[in-house]
gemmi code that builds the backbone of each chain (N, CA, C; Angstrom):
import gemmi

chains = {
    "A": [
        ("UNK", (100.119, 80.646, 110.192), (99.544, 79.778, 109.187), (98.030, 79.730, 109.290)),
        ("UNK", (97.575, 80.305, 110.348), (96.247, 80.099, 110.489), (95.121, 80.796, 109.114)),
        ("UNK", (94.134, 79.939, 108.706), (93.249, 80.654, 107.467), (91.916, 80.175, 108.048)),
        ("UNK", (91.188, 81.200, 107.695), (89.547, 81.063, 108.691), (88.688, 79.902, 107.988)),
        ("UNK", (89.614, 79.778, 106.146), (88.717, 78.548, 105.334), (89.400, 77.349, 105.664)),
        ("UNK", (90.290, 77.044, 107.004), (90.829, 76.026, 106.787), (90.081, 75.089, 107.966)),
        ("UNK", (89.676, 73.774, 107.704), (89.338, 73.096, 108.445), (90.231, 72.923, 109.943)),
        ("UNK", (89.234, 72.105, 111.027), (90.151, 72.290, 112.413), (91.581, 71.352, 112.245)),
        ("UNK", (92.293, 71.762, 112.962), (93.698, 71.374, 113.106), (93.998, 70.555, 113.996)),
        ("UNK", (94.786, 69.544, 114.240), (95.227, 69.045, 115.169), (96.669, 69.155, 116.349)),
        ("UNK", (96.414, 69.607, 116.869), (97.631, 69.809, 117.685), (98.267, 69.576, 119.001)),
        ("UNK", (99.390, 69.191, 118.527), (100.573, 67.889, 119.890), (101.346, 69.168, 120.089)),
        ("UNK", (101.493, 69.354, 121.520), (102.514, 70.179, 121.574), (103.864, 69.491, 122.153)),
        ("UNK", (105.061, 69.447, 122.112), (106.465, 68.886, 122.105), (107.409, 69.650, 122.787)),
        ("UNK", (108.032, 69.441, 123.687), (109.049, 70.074, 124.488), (110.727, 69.429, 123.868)),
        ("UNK", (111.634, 70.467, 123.110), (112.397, 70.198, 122.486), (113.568, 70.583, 123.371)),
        ("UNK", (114.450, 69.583, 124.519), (115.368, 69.935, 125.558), (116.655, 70.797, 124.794)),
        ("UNK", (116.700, 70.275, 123.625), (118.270, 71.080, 123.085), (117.943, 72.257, 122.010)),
        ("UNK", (116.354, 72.181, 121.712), (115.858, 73.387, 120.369), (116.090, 72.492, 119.521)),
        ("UNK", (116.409, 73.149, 118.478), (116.803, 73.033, 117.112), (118.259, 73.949, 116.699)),
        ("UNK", (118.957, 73.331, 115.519), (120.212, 73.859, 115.115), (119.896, 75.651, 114.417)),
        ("UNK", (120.209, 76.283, 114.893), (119.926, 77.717, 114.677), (119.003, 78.342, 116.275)),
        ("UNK", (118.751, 77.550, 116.751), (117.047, 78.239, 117.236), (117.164, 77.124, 118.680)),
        ("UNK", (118.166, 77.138, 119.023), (118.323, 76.133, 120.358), (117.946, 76.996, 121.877)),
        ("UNK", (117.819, 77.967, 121.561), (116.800, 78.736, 122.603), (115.537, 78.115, 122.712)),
        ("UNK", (115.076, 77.589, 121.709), (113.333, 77.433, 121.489), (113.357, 76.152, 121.519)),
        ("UNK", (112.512, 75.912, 122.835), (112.358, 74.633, 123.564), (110.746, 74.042, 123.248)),
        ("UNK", (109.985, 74.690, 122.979), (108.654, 74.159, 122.919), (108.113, 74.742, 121.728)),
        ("UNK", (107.857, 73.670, 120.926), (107.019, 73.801, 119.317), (105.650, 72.983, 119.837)),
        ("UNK", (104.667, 73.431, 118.265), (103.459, 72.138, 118.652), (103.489, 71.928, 116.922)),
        ("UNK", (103.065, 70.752, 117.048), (102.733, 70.312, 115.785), (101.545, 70.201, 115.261)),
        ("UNK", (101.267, 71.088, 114.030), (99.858, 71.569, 113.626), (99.401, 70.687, 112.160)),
        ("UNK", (98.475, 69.966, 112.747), (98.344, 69.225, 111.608), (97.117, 69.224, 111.095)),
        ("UNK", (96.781, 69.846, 109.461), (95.923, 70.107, 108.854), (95.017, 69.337, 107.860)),
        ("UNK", (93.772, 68.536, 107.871), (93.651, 67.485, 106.952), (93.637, 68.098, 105.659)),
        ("UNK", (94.274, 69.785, 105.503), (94.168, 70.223, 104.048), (95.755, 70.184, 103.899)),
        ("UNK", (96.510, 70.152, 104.611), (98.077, 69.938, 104.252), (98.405, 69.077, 104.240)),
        ("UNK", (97.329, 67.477, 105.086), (98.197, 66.122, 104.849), (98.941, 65.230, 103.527)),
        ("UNK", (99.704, 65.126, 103.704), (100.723, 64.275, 104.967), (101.357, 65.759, 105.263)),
        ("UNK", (101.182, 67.021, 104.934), (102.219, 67.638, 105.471), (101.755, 68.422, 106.729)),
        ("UNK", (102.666, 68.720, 107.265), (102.558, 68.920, 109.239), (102.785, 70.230, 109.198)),
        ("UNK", (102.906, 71.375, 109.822), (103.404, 72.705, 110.236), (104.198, 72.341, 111.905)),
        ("UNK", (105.307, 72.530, 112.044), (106.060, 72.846, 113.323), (106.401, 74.186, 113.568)),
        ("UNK", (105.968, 74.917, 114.948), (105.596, 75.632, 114.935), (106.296, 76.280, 116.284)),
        ("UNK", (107.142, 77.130, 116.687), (107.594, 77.742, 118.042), (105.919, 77.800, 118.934)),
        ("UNK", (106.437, 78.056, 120.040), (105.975, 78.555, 120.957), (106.024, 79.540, 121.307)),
        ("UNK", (107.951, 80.686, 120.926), (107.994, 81.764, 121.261), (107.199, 82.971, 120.673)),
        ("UNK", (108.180, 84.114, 121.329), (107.787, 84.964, 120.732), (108.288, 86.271, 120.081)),
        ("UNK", (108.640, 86.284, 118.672), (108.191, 85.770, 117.911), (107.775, 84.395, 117.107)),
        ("UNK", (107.358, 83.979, 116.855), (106.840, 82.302, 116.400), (108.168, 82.140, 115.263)),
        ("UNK", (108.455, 81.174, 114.956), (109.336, 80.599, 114.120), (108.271, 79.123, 113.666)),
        ("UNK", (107.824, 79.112, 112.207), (107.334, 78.111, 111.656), (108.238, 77.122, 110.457)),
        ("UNK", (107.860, 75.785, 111.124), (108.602, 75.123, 109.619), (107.549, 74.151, 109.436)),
        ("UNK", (107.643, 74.256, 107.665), (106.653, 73.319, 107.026), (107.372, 71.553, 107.236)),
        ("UNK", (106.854, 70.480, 107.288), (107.454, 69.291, 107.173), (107.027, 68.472, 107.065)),
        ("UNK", (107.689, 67.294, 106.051), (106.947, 66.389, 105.351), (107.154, 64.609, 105.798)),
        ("UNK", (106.905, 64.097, 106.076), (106.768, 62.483, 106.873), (108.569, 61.449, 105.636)),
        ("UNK", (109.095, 61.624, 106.595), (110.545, 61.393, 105.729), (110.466, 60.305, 105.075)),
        ("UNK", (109.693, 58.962, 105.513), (109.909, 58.034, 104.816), (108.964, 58.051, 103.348)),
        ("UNK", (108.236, 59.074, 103.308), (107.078, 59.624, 102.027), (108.108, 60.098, 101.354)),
        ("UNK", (109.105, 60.833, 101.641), (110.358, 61.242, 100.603), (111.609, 60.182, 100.372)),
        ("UNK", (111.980, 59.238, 100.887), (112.651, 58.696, 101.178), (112.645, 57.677, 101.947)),
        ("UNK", (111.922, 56.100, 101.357), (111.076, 55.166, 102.247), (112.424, 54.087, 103.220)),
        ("UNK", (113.122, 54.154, 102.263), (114.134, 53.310, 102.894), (115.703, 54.247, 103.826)),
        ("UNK", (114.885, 55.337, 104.276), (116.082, 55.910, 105.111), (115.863, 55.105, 106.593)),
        ("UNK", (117.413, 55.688, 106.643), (117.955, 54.958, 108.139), (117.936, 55.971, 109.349)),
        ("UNK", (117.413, 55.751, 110.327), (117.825, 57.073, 111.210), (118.967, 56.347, 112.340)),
        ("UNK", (119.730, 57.256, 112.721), (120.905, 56.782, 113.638), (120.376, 57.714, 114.793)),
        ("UNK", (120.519, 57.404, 115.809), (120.182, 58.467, 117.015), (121.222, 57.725, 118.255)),
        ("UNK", (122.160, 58.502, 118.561), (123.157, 58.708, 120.175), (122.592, 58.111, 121.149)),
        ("UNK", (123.308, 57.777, 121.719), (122.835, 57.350, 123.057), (121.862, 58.749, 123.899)),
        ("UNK", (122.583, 59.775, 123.639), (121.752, 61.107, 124.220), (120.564, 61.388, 123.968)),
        ("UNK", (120.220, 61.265, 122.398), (119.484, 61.491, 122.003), (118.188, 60.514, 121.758)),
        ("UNK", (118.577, 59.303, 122.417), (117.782, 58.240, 122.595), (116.972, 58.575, 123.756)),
        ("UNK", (118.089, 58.714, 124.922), (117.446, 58.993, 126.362), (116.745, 60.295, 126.426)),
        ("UNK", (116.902, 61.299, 125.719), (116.398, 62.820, 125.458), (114.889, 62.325, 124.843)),
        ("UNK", (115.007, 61.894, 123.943), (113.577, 61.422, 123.798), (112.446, 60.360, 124.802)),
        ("UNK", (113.065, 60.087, 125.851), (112.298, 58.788, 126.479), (112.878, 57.765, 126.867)),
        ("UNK", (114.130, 57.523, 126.014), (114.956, 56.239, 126.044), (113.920, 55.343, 125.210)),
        ("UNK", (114.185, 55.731, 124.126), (113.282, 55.201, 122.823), (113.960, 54.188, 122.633)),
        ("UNK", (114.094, 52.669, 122.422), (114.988, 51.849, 121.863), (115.120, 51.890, 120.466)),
        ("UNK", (113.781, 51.645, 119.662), (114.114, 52.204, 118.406), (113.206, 52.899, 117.772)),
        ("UNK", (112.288, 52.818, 116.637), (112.043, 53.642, 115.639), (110.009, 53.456, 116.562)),
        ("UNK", (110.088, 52.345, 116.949), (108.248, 52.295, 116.941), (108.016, 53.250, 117.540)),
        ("UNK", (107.100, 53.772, 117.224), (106.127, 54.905, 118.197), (107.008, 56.334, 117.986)),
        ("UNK", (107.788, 56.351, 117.113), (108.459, 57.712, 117.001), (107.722, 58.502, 115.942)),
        ("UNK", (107.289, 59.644, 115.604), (107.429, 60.372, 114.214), (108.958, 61.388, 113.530)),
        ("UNK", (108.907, 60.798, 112.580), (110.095, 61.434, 111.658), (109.605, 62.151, 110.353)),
        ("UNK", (110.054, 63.312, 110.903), (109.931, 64.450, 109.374), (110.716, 65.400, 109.259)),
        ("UNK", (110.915, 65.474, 108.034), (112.022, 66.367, 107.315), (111.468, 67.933, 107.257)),
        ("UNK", (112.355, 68.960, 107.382), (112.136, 70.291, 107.399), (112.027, 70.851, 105.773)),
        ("UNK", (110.959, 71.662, 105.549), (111.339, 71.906, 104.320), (111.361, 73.338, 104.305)),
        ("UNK", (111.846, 73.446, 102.438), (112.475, 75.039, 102.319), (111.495, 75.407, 100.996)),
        ("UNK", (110.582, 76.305, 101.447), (110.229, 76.598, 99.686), (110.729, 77.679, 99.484)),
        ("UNK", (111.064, 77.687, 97.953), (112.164, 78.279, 97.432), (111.043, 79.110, 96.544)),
        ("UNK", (111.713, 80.550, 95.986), (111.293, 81.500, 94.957), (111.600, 80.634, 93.617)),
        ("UNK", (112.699, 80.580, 93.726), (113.420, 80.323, 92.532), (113.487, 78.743, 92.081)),
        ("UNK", (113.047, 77.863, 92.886), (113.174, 76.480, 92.331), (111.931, 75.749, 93.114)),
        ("UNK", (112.118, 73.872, 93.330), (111.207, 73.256, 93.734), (111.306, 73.309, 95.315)),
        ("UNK", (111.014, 73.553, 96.093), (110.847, 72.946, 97.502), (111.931, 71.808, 98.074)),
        ("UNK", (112.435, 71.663, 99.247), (113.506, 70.854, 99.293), (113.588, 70.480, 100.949)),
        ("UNK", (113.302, 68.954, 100.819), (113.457, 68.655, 101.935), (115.213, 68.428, 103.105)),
        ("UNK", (115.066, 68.439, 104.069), (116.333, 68.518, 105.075), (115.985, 67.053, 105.457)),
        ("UNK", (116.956, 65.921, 104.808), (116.985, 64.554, 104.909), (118.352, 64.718, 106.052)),
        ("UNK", (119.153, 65.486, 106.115), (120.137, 65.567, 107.016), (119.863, 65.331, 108.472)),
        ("UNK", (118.830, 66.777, 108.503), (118.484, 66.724, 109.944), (117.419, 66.372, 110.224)),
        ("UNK", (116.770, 65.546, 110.294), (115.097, 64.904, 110.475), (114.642, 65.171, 112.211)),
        ("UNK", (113.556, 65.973, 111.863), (112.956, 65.938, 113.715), (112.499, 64.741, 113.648)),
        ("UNK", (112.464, 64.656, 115.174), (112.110, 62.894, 115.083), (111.465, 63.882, 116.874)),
        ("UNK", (110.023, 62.944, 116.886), (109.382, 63.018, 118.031), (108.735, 61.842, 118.314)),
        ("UNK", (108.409, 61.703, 119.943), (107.906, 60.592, 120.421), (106.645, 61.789, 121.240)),
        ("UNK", (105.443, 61.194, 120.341), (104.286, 61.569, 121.057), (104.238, 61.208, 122.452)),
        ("UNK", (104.534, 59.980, 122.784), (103.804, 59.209, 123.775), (104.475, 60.126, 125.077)),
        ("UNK", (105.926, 60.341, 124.677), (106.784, 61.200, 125.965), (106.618, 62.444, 125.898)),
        ("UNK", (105.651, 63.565, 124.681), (105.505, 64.830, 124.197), (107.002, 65.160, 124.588)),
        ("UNK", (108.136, 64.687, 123.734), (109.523, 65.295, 123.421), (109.876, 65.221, 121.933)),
        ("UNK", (110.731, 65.781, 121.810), (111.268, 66.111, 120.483), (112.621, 66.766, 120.240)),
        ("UNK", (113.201, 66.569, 119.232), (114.598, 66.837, 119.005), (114.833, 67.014, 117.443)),
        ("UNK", (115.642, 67.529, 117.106), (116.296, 67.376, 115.621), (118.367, 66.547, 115.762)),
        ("UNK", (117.656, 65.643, 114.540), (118.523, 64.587, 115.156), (119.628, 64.939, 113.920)),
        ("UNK", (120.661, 65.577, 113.695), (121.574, 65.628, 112.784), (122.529, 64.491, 112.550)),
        ("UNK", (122.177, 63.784, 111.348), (122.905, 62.635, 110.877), (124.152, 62.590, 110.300)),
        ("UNK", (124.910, 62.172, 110.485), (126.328, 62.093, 110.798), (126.621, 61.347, 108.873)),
        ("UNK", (125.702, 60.965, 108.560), (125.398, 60.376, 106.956), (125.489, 61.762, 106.048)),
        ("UNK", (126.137, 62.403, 105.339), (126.466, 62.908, 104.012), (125.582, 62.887, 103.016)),
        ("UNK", (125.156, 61.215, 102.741), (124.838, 61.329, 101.655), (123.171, 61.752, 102.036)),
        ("UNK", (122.603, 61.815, 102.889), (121.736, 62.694, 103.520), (121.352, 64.155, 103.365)),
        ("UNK", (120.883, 64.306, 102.042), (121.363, 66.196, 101.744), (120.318, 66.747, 102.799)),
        ("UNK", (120.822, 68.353, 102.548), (120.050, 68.877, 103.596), (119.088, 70.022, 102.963)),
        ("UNK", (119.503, 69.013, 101.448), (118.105, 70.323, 100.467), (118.014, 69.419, 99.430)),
        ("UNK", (117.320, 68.129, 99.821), (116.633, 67.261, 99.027), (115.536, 67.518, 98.074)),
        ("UNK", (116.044, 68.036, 96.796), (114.602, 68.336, 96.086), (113.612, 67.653, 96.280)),
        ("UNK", (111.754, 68.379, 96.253), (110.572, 67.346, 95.953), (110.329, 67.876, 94.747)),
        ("UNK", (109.985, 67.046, 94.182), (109.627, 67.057, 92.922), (108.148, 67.656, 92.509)),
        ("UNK", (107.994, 68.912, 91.508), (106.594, 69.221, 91.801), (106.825, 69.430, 90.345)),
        ("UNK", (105.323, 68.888, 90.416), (104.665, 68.411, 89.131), (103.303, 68.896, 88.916)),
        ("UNK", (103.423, 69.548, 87.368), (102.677, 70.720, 86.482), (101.258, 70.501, 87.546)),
        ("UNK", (100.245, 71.719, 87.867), (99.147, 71.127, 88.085), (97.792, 70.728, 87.685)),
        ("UNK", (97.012, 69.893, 88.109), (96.268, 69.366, 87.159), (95.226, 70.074, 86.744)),
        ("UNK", (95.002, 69.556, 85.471), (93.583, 70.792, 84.627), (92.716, 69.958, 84.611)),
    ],
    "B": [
        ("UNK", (144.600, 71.297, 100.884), (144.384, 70.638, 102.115), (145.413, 70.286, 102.896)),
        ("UNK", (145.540, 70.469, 103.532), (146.836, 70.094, 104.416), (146.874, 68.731, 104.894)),
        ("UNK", (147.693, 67.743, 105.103), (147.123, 65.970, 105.086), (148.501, 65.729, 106.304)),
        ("UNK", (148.166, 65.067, 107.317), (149.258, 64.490, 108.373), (148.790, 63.156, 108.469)),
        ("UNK", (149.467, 62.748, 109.260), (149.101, 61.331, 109.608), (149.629, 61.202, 110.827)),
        ("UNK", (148.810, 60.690, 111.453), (148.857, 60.828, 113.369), (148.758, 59.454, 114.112)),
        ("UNK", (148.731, 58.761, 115.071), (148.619, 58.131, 115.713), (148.222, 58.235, 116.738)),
        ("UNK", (147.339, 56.863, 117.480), (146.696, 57.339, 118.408), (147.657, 58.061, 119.510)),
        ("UNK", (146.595, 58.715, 120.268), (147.458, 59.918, 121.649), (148.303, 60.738, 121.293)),
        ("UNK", (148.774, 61.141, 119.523), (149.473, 61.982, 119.190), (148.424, 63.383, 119.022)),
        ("UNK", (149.072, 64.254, 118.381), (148.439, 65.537, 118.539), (148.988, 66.825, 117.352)),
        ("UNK", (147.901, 67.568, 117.257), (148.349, 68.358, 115.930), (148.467, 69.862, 116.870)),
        ("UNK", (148.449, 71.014, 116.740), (148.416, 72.248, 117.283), (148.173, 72.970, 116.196)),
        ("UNK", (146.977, 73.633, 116.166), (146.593, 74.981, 114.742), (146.458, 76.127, 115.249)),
        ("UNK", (147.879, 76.815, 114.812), (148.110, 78.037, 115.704), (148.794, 78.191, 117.002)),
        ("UNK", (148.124, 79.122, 117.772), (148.818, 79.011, 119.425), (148.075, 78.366, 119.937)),
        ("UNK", (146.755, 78.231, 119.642), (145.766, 77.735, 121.045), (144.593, 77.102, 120.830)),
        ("UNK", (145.412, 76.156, 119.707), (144.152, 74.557, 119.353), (144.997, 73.680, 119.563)),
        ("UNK", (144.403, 72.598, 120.228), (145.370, 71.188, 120.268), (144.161, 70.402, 119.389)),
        ("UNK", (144.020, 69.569, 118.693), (143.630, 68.344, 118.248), (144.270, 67.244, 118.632)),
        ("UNK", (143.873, 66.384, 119.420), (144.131, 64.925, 119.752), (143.612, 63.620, 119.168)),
        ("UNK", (143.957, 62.538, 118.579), (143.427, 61.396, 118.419), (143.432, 60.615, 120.155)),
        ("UNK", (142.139, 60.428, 120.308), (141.344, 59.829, 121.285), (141.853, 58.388, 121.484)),
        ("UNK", (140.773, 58.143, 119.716), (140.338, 56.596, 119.468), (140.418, 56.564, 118.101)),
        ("UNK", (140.938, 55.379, 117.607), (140.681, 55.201, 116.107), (140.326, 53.965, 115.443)),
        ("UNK", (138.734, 53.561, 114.968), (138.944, 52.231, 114.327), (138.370, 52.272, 113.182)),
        ("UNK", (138.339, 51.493, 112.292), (138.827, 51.231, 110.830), (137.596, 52.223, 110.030)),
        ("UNK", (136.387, 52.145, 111.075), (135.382, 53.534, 110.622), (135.442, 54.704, 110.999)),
        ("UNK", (136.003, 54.898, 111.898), (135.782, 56.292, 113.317), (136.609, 56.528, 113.590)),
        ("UNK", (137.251, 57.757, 114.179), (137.972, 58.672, 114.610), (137.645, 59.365, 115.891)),
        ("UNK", (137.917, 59.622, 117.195), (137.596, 60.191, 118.234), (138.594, 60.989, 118.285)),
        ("UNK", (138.301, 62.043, 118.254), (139.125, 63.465, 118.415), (139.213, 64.433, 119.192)),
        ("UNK", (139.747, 64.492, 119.982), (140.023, 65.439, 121.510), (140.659, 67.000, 121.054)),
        ("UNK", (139.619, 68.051, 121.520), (139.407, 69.714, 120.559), (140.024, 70.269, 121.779)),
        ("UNK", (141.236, 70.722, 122.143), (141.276, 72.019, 123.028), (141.510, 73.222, 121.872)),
        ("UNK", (140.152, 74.237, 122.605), (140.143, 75.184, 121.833), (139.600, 76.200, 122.731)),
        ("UNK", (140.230, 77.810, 122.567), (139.505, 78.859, 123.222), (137.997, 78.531, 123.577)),
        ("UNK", (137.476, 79.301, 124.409), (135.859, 79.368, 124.285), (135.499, 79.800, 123.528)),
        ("UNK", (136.042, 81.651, 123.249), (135.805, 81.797, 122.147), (136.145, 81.475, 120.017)),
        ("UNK", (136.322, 79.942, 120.022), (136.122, 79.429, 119.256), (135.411, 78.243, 118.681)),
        ("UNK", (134.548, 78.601, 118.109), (133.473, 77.385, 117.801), (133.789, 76.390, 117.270)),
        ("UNK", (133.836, 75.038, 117.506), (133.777, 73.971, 117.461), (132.808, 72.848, 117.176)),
        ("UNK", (132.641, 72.829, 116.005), (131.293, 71.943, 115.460), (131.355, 70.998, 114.366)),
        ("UNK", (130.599, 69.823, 114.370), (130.547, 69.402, 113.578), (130.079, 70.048, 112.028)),
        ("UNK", (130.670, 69.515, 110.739), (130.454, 70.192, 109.811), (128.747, 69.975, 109.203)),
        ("UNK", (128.323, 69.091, 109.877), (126.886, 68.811, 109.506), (125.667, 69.416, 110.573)),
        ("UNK", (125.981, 70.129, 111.253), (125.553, 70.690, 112.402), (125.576, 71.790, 111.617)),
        ("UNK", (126.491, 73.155, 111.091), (126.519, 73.939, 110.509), (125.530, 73.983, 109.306)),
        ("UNK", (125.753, 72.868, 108.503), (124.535, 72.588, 107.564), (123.448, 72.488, 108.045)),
        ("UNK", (122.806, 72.361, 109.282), (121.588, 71.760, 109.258), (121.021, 73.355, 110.218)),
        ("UNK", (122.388, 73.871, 110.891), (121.711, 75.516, 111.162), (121.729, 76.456, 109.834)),
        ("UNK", (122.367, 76.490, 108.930), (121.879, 77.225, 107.747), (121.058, 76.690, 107.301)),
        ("UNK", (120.471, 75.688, 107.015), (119.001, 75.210, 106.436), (117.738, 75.822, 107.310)),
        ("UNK", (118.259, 75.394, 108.658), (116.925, 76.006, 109.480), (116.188, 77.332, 109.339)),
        ("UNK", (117.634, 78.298, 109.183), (117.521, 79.371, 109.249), (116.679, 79.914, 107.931)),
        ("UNK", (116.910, 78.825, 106.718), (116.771, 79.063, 105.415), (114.713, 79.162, 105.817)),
        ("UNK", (114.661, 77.657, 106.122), (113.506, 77.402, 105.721), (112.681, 77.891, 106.910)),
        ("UNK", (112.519, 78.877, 108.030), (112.124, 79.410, 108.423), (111.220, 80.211, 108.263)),
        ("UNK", (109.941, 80.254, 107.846), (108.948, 80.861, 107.795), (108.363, 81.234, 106.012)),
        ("UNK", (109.429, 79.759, 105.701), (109.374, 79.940, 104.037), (107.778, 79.624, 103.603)),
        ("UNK", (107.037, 78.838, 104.691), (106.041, 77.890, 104.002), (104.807, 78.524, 104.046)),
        ("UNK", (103.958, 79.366, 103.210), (102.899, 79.849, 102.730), (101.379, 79.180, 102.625)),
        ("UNK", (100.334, 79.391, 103.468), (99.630, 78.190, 103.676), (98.962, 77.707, 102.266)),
        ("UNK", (98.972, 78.747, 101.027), (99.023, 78.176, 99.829), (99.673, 77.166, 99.517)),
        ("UNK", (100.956, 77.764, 98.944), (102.328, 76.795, 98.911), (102.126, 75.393, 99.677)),
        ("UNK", (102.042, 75.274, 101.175), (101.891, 74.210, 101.711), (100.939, 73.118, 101.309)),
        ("UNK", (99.377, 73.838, 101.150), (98.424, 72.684, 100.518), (98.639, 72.450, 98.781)),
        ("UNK", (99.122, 73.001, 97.987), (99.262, 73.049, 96.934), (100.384, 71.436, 97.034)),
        ("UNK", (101.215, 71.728, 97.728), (102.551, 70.920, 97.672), (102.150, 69.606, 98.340)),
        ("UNK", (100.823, 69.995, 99.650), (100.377, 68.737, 99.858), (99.696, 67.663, 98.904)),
        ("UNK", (99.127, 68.394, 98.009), (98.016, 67.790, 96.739), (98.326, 67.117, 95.910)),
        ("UNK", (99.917, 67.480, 95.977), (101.077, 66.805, 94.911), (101.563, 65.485, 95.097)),
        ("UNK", (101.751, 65.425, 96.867), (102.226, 64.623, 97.372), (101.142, 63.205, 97.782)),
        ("UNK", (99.987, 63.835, 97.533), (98.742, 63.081, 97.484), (98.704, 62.543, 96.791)),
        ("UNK", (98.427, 62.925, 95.328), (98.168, 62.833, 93.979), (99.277, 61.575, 93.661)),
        ("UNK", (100.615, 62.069, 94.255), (101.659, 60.512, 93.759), (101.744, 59.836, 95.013)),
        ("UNK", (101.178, 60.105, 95.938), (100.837, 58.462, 96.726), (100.100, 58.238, 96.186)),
        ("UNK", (98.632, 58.017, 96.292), (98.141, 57.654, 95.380), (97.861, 56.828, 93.515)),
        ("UNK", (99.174, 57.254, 93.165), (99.418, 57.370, 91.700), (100.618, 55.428, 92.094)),
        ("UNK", (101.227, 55.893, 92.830), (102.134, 54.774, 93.359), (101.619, 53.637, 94.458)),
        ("UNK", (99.977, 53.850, 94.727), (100.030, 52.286, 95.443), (100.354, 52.646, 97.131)),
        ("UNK", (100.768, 54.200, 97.611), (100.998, 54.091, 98.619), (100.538, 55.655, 99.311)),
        ("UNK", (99.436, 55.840, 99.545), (99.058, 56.662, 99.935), (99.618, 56.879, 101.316)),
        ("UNK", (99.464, 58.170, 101.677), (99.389, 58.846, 103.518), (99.053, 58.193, 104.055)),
        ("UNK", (99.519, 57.856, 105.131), (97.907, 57.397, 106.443), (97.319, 58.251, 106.782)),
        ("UNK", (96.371, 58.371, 107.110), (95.389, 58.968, 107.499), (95.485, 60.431, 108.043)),
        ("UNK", (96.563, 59.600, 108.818), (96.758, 60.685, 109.966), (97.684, 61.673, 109.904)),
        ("UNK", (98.289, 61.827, 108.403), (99.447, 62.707, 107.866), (100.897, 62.033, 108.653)),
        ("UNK", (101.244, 62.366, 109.358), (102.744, 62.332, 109.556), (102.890, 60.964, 110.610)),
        ("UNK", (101.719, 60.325, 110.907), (101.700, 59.208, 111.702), (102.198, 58.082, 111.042)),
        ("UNK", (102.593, 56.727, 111.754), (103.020, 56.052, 110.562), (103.886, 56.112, 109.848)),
        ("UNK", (105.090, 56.471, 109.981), (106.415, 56.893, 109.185), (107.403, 56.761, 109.736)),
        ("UNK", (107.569, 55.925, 110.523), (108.665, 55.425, 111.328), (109.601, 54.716, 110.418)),
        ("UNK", (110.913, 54.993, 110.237), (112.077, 54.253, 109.359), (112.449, 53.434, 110.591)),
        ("UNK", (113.351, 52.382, 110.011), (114.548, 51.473, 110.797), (115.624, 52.522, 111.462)),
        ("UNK", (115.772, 51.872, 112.327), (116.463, 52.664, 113.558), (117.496, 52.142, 113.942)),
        ("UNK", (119.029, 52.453, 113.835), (119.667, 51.575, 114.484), (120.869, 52.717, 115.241)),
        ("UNK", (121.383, 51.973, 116.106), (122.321, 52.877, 117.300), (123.494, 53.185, 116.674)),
        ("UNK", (124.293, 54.332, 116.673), (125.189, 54.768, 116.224), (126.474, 54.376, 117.152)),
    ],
}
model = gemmi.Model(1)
for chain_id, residues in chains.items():
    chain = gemmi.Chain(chain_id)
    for i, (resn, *xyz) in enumerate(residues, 1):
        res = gemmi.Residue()
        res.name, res.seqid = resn, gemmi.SeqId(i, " ")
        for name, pos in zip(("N", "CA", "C"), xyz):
            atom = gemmi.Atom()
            atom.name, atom.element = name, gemmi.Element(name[0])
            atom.pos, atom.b_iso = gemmi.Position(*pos), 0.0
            res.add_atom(atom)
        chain.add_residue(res)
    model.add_chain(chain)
structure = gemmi.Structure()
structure.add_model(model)
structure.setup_entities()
């Protein structure tokens, strides 16, 4: 993702104990955050080859979602009790053929303060996992 | 679909060499006990969804595409009274409760 016109980046790097669903080999992402992509984030492997996902701050798509997290996945993060001090964002997919679509299913959810991270798959349905965003004509 | 009705500590068999067990059962939940080969995968059905998405959106995001889509998302915070914080993805903590 890197572009030489893009202003400096910010970056947390995150140790992910279980990966991600597909990609559970890959334990360490960083999160690249651009004041030309905000609110949106880049998550980013460590390996090698790199594996990048774009992602967008879940409650900006969806203000009143609920996150449920396991007892495992509580203590995997820190033993977070609940939501303060966590970040939650949805994975997205841009598409050829349609709008962009966020993964409300599986939301990474990280706790800076412990540099851990996880993707927390919600056991909720009505949670799609290709939540259209809505993109709209651009401006002249 | 095939439909049974079981009771707790009873048990289904699919095939030679799956047992399904009821665990636990209350009026929301189901606990279900899987003997199954190793070599057969065993997963939740939303787990499967959320590895074909990954796989999908894997290296989909174009650093065009990305700020373009950010500008959008600007443009209607903004438009709605509720802009970003500052700090992009900071600040976005939902209600949390234990499963």
């Amino acid at each position: 993702m890197a572009e030489e016109s893009l202003p400096a980046s910010r970056i947390t790097r995150y140790h992910f104990p279980f990966g991600i669903p597909a990609f559970e080999q890959i334990t360490r992402f960083r999160l690249v955050e651009n004041p030309s992509w905000a609110p949106l984030a880049m998550l980013e492997s460590e390996s090698d080859p790199p594996v990048g996902f774009a992602c967008a701050p879940v409650r900006l798509l969806m203000p009143g979602y609920i996150l449920e997290l396991s007892e495992e996945e509580k203590q995997a993060l820190g033993g977070a009790d609940d939501a303060a001090g966590l970040i939650l964002l949805a994975i997205l997919t841009f598409r050829a053929d349609g709008p962009p679509t966020a993964n409300l299913l599986a939301p990474v959810v990280l706790n800076p303060a412990a540099g851990v991270g996880l993707q927390s798959v919600q056991a909720n349905l009505s949670y799609s996992p290709v939540h259209p965003i809505r993109r709209e004509p651009p401006c002249s | 679909m095939f439909v049974i009705r079981r009771k707790l500590g009873q048990s289904i068999r699919i095939g030679d060499h799956i047992i399904v067990e009821v665990l636990d059962a209350t009026p929301n939940r189901v606990k279900l006990g899987i003997h199954a080969p190793a070599e057969v995968r065993v997963a939740r059905t939303e787990v499967l969804l959320a590895e074909s998405q990954n796989r999908e959106a894997a290296g989909t995001a174009a650093a065009d595409a990305l700020a373009r889509l950010a500008r959008q998302l600007r443009a209607h915070g903004d438009r709605a009274g509720s802009a970003p914080p500052a700090s992009g993805v900071r600040g976005s903590e939902p209600p949390s409760r234990t499963s």
